[in-house]
C-alpha positions in Angstrom: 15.5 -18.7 -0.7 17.3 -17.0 2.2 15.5 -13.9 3.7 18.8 -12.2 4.3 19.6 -12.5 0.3 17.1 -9.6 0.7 18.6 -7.5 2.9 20.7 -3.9 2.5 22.1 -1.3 4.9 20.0 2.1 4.2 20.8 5.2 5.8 18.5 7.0 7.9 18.8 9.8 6.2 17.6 8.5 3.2 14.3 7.7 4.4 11.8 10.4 3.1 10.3 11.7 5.7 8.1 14.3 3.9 6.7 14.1 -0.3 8.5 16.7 -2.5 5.9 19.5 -3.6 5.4 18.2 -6.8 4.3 14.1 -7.0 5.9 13.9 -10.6 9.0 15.6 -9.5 10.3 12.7 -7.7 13.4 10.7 -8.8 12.4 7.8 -11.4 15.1 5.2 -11.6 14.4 3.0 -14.8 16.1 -0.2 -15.7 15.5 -1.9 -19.1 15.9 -6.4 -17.9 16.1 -6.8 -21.9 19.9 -5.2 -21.7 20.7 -4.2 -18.9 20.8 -0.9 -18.3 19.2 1.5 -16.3 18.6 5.3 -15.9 18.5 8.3 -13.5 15.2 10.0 -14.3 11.7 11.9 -12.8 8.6 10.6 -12.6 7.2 13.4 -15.0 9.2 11.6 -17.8 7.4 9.1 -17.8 5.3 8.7 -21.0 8.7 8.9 -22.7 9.4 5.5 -21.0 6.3 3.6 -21.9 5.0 2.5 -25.8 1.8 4.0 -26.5 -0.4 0.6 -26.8 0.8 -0.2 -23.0 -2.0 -0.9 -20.6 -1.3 1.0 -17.0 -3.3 -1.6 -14.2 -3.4 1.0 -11.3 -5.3 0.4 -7.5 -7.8 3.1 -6.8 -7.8 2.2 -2.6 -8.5 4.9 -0.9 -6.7 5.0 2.7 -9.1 5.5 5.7 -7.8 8.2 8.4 -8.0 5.0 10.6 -5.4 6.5 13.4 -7.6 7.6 16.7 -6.7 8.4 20.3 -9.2 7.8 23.7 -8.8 8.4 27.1 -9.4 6.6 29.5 -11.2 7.1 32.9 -8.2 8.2 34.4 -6.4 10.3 32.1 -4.1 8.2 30.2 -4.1 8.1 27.0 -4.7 4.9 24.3 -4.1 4.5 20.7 -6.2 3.1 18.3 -5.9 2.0 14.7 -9.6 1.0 12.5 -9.1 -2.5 10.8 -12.7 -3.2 9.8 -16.8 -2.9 10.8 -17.7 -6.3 12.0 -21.2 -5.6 12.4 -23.2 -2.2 12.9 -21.6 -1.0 16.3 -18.8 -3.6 16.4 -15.3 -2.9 14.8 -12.1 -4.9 15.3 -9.3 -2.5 15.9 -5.7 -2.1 17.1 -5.3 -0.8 20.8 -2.0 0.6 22.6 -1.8 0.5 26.2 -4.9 -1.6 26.8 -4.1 -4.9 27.8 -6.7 -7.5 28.7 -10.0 -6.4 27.3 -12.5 -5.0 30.3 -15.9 -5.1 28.6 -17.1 -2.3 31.2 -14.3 0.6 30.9 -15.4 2.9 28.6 -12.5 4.9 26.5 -13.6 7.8 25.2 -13.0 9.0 21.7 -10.0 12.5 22.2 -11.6 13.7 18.7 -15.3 14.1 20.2 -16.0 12.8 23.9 -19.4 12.2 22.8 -18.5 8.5 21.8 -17.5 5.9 23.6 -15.4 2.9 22.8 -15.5 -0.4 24.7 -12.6 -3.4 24.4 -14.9 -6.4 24.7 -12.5 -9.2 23.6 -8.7 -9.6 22.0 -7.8 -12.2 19.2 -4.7 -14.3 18.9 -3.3 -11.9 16.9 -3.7 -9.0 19.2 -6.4 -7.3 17.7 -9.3 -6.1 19.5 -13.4 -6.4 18.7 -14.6 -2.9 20.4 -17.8 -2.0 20.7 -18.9 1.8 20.0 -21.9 4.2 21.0 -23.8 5.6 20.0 -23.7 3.4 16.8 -22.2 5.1 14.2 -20.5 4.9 10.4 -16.5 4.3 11.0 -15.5 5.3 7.3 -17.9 8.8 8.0 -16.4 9.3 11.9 -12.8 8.5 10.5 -13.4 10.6 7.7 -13.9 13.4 10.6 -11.6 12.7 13.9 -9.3 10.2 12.5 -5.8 10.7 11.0 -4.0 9.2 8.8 -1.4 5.4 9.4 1.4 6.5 8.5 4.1 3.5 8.0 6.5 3.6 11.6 8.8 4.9 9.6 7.4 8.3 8.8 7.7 10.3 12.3 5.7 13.0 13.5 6.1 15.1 16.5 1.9 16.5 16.7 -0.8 16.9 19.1 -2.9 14.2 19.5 -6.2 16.1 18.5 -4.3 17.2 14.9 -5.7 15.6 11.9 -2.2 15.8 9.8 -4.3 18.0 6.9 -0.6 17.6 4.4 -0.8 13.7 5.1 -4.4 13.5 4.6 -3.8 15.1 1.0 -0.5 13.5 0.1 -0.4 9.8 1.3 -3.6 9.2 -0.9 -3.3 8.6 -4.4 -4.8 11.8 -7.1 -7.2 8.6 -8.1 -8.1 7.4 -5.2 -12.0 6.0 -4.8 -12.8 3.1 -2.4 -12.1 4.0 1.0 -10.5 0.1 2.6 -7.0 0.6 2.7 -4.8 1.3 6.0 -1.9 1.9 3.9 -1.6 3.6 0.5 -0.8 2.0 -2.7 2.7 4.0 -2.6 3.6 3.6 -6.2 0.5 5.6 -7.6 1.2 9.0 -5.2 3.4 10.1 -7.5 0.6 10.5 -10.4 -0.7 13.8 -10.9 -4.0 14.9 -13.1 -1.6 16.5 -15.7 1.1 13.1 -16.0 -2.5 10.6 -16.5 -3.9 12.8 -19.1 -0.2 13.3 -20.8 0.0 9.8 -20.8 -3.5 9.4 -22.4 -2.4 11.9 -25.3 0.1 9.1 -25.7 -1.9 6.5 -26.0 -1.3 4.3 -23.2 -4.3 3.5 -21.6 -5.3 2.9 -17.4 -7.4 1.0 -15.5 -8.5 0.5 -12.3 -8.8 -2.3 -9.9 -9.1 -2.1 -5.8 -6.6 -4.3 -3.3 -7.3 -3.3 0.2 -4.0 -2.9 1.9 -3.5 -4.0 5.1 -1.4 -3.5 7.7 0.3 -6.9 6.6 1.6 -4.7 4.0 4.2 -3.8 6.6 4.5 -7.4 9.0 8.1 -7.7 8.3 10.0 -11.6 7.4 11.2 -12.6 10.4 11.4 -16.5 9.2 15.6 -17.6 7.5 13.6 -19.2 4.6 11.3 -16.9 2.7 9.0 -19.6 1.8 8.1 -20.4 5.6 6.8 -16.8 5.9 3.0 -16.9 6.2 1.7 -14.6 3.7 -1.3 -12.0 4.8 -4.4 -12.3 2.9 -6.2 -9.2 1.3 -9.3 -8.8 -0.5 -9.3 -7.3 -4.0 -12.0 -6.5 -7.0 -11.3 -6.2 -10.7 -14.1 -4.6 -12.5 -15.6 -5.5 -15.8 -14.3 -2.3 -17.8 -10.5 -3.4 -16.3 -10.9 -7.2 -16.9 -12.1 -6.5 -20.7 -9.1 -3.9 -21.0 -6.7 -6.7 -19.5 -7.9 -9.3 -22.1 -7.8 -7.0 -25.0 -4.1 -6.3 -24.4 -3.5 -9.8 -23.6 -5.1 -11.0 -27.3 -3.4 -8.1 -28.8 0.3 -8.8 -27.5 0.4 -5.5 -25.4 2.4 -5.0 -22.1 0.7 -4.9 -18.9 2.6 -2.5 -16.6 1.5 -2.7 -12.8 1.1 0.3 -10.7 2.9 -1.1 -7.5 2.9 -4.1 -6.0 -0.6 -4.4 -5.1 -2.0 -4.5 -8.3 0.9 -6.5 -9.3 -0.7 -9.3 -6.6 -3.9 -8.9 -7.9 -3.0 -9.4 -11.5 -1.0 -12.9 -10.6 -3.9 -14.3 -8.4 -5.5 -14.8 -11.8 -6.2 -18.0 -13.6 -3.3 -18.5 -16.0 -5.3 -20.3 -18.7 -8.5 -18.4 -19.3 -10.0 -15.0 -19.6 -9.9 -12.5 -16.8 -13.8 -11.7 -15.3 -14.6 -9.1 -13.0 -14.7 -10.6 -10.1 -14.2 -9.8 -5.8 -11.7 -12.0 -3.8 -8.5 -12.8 -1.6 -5.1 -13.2 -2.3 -2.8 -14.3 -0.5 -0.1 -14.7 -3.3 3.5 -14.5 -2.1 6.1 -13.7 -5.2 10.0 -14.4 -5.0 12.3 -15.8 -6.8 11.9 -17.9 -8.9 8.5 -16.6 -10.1 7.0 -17.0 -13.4 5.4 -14.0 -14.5 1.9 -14.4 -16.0 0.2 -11.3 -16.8 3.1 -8.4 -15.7 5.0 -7.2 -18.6 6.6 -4.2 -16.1 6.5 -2.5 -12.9 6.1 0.9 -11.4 6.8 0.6 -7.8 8.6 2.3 -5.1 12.1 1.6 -2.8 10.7 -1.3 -0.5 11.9 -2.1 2.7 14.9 -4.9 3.5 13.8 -8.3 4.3 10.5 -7.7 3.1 7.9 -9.6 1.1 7.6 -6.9 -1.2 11.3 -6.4 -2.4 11.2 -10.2 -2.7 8.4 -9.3 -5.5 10.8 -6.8 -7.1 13.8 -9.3 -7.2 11.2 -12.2 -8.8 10.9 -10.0 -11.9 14.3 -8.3 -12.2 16.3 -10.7 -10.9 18.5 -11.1 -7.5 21.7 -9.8 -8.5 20.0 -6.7 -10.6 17.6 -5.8 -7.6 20.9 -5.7 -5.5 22.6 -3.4 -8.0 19.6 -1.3 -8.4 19.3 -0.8 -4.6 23.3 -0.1 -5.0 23.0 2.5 -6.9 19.9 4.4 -5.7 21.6 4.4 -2.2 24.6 5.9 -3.8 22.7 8.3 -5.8 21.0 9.3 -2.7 17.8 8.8 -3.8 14.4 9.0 -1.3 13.3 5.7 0.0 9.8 4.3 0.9 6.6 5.5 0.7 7.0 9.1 0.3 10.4 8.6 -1.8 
């Protein structure tokens, strides 16, 4: 498949730069594959769109505040981004306007001076394996001085030292629980308390598993043929109440809707042939056309971004030509694209 058999013209204007006040009062555009046809809804309608014995899979990752800024000796100014802990005191990281890793410059953290970050080596990918002092939690420091990674396309004109309190609230799902992710599960932010427990009354059932998105979430397809494009690889855990709620709908003949893309991944990474068990791995699945569907009945999932591999998902269980049209028509019906659309 051709990458550019993905692509669309967006306006700017069109990308949503801020959520609207109400997560269920965003723009729901549903298409039926079965006939065709397709709708201009809200996302508070719905349980009027689902059956009630449907089985919701949705990814409780929570995003870390994994933005930081240092300073260094003399004044200027670095940003960092958290990836992971490699060991107590060692974390690999993003760094802009570093270069070359020099082991004895210390960078000191904008947030609270009191703790120093040193660059002590670089990978082939660019990223960075810093160490910090004094030794200290990154998911509990973040938690306190960092902000949040907001996709490139979201802009905000701040101080450096602000800790973007609407973001921190609003790109983070109402269910959020396992603090791994650098970017949010975008499809689930527009779930309120009050839509989940409607839904319930309806009798269609949720469950949770974790995918921790990373930042190749947003490494764009730069490759003409999609199937050259080397997938990035994210770990994932399915529970034991979620795998014996997958199987009991899978016995019983009931739909299994995913909650975004990410859960969507997670679901497909699973054997075919037997039972699903609770288990913790990687995937590094990659879904385009043509893809046979194995455990999604549906999806819930936001406007994705051209030549990506995650419209390349959407078109695998829609179809080329109807992901076109649906793109189409949300552009000319001006709805809100990406994560906060």
């Amino acid at each position: 498949m051709r990458t550019d058999e993905l692509d669309f013209v967006l306006p700017p204007e069109l990308i949503a730069q801020q959520p609207v006040p109400d997560r269920a009062a965003s723009r729901l555009l549903h298409y039926q594959r079965d006939t065709g046809a397709r709708a201009d809804r809200h996302f508070a309608d719905l349980p009027d769109l689902l059956r009630p014995d449907d089985l919701l899979i949705m990814n409780d990752a929570r995003v870390v505040p994994a933005r930081f800024s240092l300073v260094k000796p003399g004044g200027g100014h670095v940003e960092g981004l958290y990836i992971e802990q490699l060991s107590p005191g060692r974390w690999r990281v993003m760094l802009k306007n570093v270069g070359e890793p020099r082991p004895e410059v210390p960078l000191r953290f904008l947030a609270d001076p009191a703790y120093v970050l040193y660059a002590l080596a670089k990978d082939p990918e660019g990223h960075y394996e810093v160490r910090v002092e004094p030794e200290v939690s990154p998911l509990e420091f973040l938690e306190r001085i960092g902000r949040m990674p907001l996709p490139p396309y979201i802009h905000r004109t701040k101080d450096h030292d602000d800790r973007d309190p609407a973001d921190r609230e609003r790109y983070q799902t109402v269910f959020a629980g396992v603090p791994c992710a650098v970017a949010a599960p975008t499809a689930g932010l527009h779930f309120t308390p009050e839509l989940i427990s409607r839904l319930t009354a309806r009798g269609i059932q949720h469950a949770f598993l974790t995918l921790h998105v990373g930042l190749g979430t947003f490494k764009p397809v730069t490759v003409d043929k999609l199937e050259d494009h080397p997938m990035h690889v994210e770990t994932y855990s399915i529970p034991q109440g979620t795998a014996d709620a997958i199987n009991a709908a899978r016995s019983e003949g009931r739909r299994i809707i995913a909650v975004g893309t990410t859960s969507a991944r997670v679901l497909e990474s699973q054997p075919p042939d037997q039972p699903i068990r609770p288990v913790t791995g990687q995937t590094g699945i990659f879904i385009f056309p043509p893809y046979q569907w194995k455990y999604v009945s549906a999806l819930i999932t936001n406007f994705h971004l051209p030549r990506s591999t995650l419209i390349a998902l959407v078109a695998a269980l829609v179809g080329l030509d109807p992901q076109r049209s649906l793109y189409q028509h949300a552009i000319a019906a001006r709805y809100r694209f990406f994560s906060y659309g």
